[in-house]
TIBABA-544471 format. One record per residue (C-alpha): residue in one letter; x, y, z. Coordinates in steps of 0.5 Angstrom, whole numbers, plus 500, padded with zeros to 3 digits. Example, Ala and Ser with C-alpha at 12.3 -4.5 7.8 and 13.67 -1.06 7.14 Angstrom:
A525491516
S527498514
This chain:
X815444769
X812440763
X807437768
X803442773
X803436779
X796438783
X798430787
X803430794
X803422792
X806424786
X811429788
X813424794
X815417789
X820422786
X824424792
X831418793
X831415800
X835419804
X830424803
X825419805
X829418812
X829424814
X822424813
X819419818
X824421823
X818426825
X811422828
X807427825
X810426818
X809418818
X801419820
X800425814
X803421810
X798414812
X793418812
X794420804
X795412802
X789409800
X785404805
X787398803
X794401804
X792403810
X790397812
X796393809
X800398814
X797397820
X796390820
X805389819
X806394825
X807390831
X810384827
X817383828
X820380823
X820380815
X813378812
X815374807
X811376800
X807368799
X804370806
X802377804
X798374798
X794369803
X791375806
X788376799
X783372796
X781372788
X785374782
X782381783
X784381790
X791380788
X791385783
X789391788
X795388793
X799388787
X798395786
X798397793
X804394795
X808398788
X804404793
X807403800
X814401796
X814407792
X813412798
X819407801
X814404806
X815398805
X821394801
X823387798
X828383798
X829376797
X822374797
X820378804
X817385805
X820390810
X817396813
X822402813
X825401820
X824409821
X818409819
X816403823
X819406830
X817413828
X809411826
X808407833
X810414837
X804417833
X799413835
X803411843
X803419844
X811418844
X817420841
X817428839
X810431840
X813437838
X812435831
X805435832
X806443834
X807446840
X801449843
X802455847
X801455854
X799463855
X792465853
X792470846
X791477847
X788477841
X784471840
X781469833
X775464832
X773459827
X770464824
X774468823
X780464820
X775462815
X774469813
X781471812
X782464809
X776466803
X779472803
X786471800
X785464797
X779467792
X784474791
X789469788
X782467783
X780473783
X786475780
X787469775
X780470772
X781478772
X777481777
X779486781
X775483788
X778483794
X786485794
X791483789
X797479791
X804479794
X809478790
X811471792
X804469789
X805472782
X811469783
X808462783
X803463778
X809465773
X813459774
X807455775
X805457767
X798458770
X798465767
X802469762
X804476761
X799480757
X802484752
X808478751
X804472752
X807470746
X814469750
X809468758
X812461758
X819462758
X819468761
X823468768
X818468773
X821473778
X821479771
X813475771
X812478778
X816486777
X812486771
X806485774
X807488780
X810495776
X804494771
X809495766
X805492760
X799489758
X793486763
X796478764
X792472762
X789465764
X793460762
X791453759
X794450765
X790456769
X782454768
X785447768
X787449776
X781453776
X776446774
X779443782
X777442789
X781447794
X785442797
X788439789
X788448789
X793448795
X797442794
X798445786
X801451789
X805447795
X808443790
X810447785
X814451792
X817445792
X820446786
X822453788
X825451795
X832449793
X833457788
X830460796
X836455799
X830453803
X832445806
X826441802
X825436808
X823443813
X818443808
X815438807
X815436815
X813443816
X807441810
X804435814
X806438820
X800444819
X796438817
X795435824
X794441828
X787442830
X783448827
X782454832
X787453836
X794457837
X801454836
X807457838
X812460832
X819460837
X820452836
X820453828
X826453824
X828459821
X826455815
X820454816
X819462820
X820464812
X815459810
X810461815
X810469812
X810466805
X803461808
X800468809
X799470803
X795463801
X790463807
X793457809
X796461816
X794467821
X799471824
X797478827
X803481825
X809479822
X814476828
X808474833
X810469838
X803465835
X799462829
X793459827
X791455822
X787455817
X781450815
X786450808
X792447813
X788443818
X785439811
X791437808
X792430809
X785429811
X783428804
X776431805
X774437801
X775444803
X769448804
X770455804
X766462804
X759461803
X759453803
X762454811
X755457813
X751452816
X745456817
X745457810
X745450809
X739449813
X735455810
X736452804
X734445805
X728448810
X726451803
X727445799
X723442803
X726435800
X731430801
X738434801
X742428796
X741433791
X747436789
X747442793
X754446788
X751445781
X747451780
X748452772
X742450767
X744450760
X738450754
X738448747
X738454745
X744457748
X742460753
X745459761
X741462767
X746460774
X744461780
X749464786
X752471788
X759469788
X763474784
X768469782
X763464780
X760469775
X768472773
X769465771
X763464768
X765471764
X771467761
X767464756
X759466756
X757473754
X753475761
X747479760
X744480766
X745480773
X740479779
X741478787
X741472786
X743470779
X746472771
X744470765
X748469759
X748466753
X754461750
X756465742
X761464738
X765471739
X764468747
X768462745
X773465741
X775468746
X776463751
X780460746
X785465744
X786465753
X788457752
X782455755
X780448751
X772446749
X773441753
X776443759
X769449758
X764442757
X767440763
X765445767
X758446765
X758439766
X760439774
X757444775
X750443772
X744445776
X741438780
X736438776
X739439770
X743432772
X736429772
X737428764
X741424759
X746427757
X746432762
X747438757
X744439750
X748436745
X747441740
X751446745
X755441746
X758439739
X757447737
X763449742
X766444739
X766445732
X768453734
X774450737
X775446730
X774453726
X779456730
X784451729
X783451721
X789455721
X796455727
X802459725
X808457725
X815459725
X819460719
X823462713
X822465707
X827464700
X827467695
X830472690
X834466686
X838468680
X838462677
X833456676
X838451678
X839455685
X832453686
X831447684
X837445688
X836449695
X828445694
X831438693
X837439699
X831442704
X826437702
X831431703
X832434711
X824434711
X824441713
X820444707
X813448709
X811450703
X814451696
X813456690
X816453683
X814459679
X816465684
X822461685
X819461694
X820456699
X819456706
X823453712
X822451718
X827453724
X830447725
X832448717
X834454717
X842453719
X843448714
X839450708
X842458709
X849454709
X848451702
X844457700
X851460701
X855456698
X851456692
X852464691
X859463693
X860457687
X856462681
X861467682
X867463681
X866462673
X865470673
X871471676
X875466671
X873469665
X874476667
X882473669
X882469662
X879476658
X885479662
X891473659
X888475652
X889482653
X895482655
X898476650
X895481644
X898485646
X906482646
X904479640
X902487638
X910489640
């Protein structure tokens, strides 16, 4: 993908109608998708759900007061068009007749109730709790991290996992970084499976997925499944309906696997992997969701690991003593003289900050570090940008350190920058080389020829060198060609003409 979509909006408004209809004949896919429009949407919805006939677009208007008013009903409504919500024509709005029957049996308790999950009716043997299912959510969600920032905690992932991170760009192979990009993402997972070549690495589009909530990190990752879905032979609209479905169940509880598709069964083993789902083992009549399923839709942040735990919350807030409207996730303080000290034991805020600092020491409860150029440089040559790096300094900057205008040091600041500018001094390029012209002409001629194609890089008048681009290498090694052929021709006349006054001479001798 030339874009890595971490938005569901944006992968629903490109999806055709028919797909659309397939959709809303689940309640529980209309009320996921209402619960992800914004809340003038929302109220746009509810308030044209139990009227019959087409709303016409002046009265609509009238709804709205001011230019300000009419211009976020503007966008609103090119929203609820674009996910085929709503329509117009001939001057009237009208709600998708499918989504208008199916939403009303999400909110009346009609229609299928399975597709809100059939809980089962027999008592679990082997019940888990909340608890629990965070557990195993933090752990398989920050072993896909672990893995991408290069640590080695918790275990490495499946294969399906590796196989999203390579068509996902979010990494690279290592010793063939050069071609990670176009590589084939099932030959991305064997090789990294198989360790057949050098350790794999971060890719620009991976610390930028780095930088997001969980719940933009998950949706990443579903959306770019999607994109897989039709080379699995997957149905696409089983998929989504399976997603929105996950995002109605209710945390903590079990549902049945039996009235899946064999669709979404495949789906629900590849989930594992993600920390989305639980299953006890593989072909288990029963599941649960995790924290990661049930917020999908729910449009709150996802709070995993150490952030789930309450009493660590209100021991920290005993010890503060103050009021809690501090920033409780940042926990870097930078200085002016280069210097990091961050607060937390979470090993994969420390892997992540290891990307671009140089950590010097390690306590219970903090490292410090120090930002230099040789650590810079390296984050660099892994495609991470200075500004995704001040970025995150910057979201995850210490309470007190937000106090502050601006919150990091300015000299820090531009120094990272001017690191990245010295790096991008020199780019190499692809190209290729001419030389070795017999005649001056030649030269002059092939220059003139690459030069009108604009395809020249660099020329040599003296050394008689000139560099192409790839683009231009067909073209002007034809023309090369053709002059090599045509400097042979007159040698291969007057060797023919020597030849006719030899033989002449010699009749005239006889």
């Amino acid at each position: 993908m030339s874009k890595f979509q971490t938005s569901i909006h944006e992968y629903l408004e490109t999806l055709p109608l028919q797909t659309f209809n397939r959709l809303y004949q689940k309640p529980a896919t209309c009320l996921a998708i209402f619960r992800l429009l914004p809340p003038l949407g929302k109220q746009i919805v509810m308030s044209s759900l139990y009227v019959d006939t087409p709303i016409s677009v002046a009265d609509m208007k009238l709804w709205f007061k001011g230019s300000s008013g009419l211009l976020k009903h503007k966008e609103a409504m090119q929203r609820l068009k674009a996910l085929n919500i709503f329509s117009e024509e001939r001057g009237n709005y009208t709600m998708n007749a499918t989504f208008l029957e199916q939403f009303r049996n999400a909110l009346t308790g009609g229609g299928d109730s399975q597709s809100f999950g059939l809980a089962t009716s027999t008592p679990d043997k082997h019940h888990v709790d909340i608890a629990f299912l965070d557990d195993y959510a933090t752990k398989q969600w920050e072993a896909i991290l672990h893995f991408m920032v290069g640590t080695t905690e918790g275990r490495p992932p499946c294969k399906g996992v590796l196989n999203l991170l390579g068509r996902s760009g979010l990494m690279t192979g290592g010793s063939d970084s050069a071609h990670g990009d176009s590589m084939d993402a099932r030959d991305f997972a064997s090789q990294m499976a198989r360790q057949d070549f050098g350790v794999p690495k971060i890719t620009h589009k991976g610390f930028q997925f780095l930088l997001q909530d969980i719940n933009t990190q998950v949706w990443a990752f579903l959306l770019q499944y999607l994109n897989m879905a039709e080379s699995l032979n997957m149905d696409l609209v089983e998929v989504l309906t399976f997603f929105f479905q996950l995002g109605s169940l209710e945390l903590g509880n079990d549902y049945s696997s039996e009235t899946l598709t064999p669709t979404q069964t495949h789906l629900l083993e590849d989930l594992k992997a993600y920390g989305i789902v639980y299953q006890r083992k593989r072909g288990s009549r029963r599941f649960y969701p995790t924290r990661l399923a049930t917020t999908l839709t729910s449009g709150t942040p996802v709070m995993l690991g150490s952030h789930t735990n309450a009493t660590k919350l209100a021991a920290a807030a005993a010890r503060k003593g103050e009021d809690e409207e501090e920033d409780d996730h940042g926990f870097i303080v930078l200085e002016t003289n280069y210097r990091i000290y961050a607060y937390t034991d979470s090993p994969l805020q420390i892997a992540v900050l290891n990307l671009f600092v140089h950590l010097r020491d390690r306590f219970p409860n903090m490292v410090t570090g120090v930002i230099t150029r040789d650590s810079i440089r390296r984050a660099l040559s892994k495609g991470i940008t200075a500004e995704q790096i001040i970025t995150y300094l910057t979201a995850h900057a210490h309470a007190q350190m937000r106090k502050h205008t601006p919150i990091l040091p300015l000299t820090v600041v531009d120094q990272i920058r001017l690191w990245e500018i010295e790096k991008n001094r020199l780019r190499p390029q692809a190209s290729w080389l001419y030389s070795s012209f017999s005649r001056q002409q030649d030269f002059e001629s092939t220059l003139e020829y690459a030069s009108e194609l604009g395809v020249v890089l660099w020329s040599n008048t003296k050394r008689r060198m000139v560099c192409i681009s790839t683009e231009g290498h067909t073209p002007v090694g034809a023309y090369v060609r053709k002059l090599i052929s045509r400097s042979k021709e007159p040698q291969g006349q007057q060797a023919q003409q020597q030849q006719q006054h030899q033989q002449h001479a010699a009749s005239v001798a006889s």
